[in-house]
N, C-alpha and C positions, 0 to 999 in steps of 0.2 A: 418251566424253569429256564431261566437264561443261561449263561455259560459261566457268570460270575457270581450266581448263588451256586453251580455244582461246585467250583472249585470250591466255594468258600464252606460248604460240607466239607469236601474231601480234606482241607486244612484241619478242619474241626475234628475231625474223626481217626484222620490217621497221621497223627500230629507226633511220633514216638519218631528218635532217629532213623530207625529200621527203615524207616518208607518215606520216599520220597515223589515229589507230586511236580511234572513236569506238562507244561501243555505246548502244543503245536498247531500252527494255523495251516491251513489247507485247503485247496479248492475241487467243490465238487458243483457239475450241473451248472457252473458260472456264478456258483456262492460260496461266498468267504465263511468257513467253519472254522470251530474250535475242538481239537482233539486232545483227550486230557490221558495223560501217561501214569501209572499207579507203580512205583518200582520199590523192589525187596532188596534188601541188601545182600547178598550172597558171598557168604566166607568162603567159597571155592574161587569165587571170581573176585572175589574182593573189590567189587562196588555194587552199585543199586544195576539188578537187572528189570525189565517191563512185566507185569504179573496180568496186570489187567490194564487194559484201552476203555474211556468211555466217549460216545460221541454220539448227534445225533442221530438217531434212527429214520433208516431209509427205506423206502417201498418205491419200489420199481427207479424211479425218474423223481419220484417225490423225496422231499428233504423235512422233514419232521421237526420244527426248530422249537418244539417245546417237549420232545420225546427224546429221551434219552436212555442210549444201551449202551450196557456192559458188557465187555469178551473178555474169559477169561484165557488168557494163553498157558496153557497147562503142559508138562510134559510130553505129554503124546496127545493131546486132542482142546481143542478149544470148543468154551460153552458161549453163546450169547442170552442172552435176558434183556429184558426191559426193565428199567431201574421203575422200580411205581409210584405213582404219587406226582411226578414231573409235569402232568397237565389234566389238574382238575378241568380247565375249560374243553379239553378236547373228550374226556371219559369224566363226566359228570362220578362216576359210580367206583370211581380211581382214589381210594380215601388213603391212598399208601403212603406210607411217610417215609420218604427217600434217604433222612440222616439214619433213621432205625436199619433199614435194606442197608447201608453202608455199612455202619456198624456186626450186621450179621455178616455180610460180606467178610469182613477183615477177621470174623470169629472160623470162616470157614477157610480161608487164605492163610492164618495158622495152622489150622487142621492140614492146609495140602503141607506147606512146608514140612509140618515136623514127620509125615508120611513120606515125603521128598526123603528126608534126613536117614529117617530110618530104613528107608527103600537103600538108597546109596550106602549105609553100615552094614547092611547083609550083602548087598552085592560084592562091596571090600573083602570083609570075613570069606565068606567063602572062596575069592579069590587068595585070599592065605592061606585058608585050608589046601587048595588047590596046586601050590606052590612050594609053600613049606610047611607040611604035615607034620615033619616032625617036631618043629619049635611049638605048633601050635598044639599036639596032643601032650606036650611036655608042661605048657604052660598051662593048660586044662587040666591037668592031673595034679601037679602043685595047687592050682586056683581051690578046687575040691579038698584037700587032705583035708582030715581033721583032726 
């Protein structure tokens, strides 16, 4: 796959205001790459942060210009993959269909967010428990009456 059918996936698939699709050029090895940027919108920051990088896939010294990975930049650890399906001619046996992989992608990049969301609601809470015990066992005790 070239760089202007992934983008034109990535258009196609995370097409909702939340995400935004930026690319940057770069050199590596003495070759001109395309590095494509996947950004969430984050209401703590109030604009589009980077979620995921895709670019081509490299081994050693080699530059893979029909392979393409994805990293996801995660809270505390980043994953890489290999997007599949990007070079039937290279992996004859590579039947992967790259818009679907995006698509579950962005099903599992909801999944971290709303775990993001709810990590940070508990961490808050119990920082107010922590703090002001008493509004908050006042406010649980009215919450409960019946």
């Amino acid at each position: 796959m070239t760089s202007d059918e992934i983008k034109s996936l990535l258009e196609e698939v995370f097409f909702e205001d939340e995400y935004e699709i930026s690319e940057k050029e770069y050199e590596k090895y003495e070759q001109s790459l395309k590095r494509f940027y996947l950004k969430v919108y984050s209401e703590k920051l109030k604009h589009h942060t980077p979620m995921i990088n895709i670019q081509n896939y490299v081994i050693g010294t080699t530059i893979l210009d029909d392979v393409w990975e994805m990293i996801w930049s995660l809270p505390n650890q980043n994953y890489y993959m290999k997007i599949p399906g990007t070079s039937n001619k290279r992996n004859l046996k590579d039947v992967g269909d790259p818009k679907v992989f995006l698509m579950m992608s962005k099903e599992k990049l909801k999944d971290i967010l709303l775990i993001n969301k709810l990590n940070n609601n508990l961490m808050s809470d119990m920082k107010n428990m922590s703090e002001d015990s008493t509004r908050v066992i006042r406010d649980f005790k009215l919450k409960n009456l019946v």
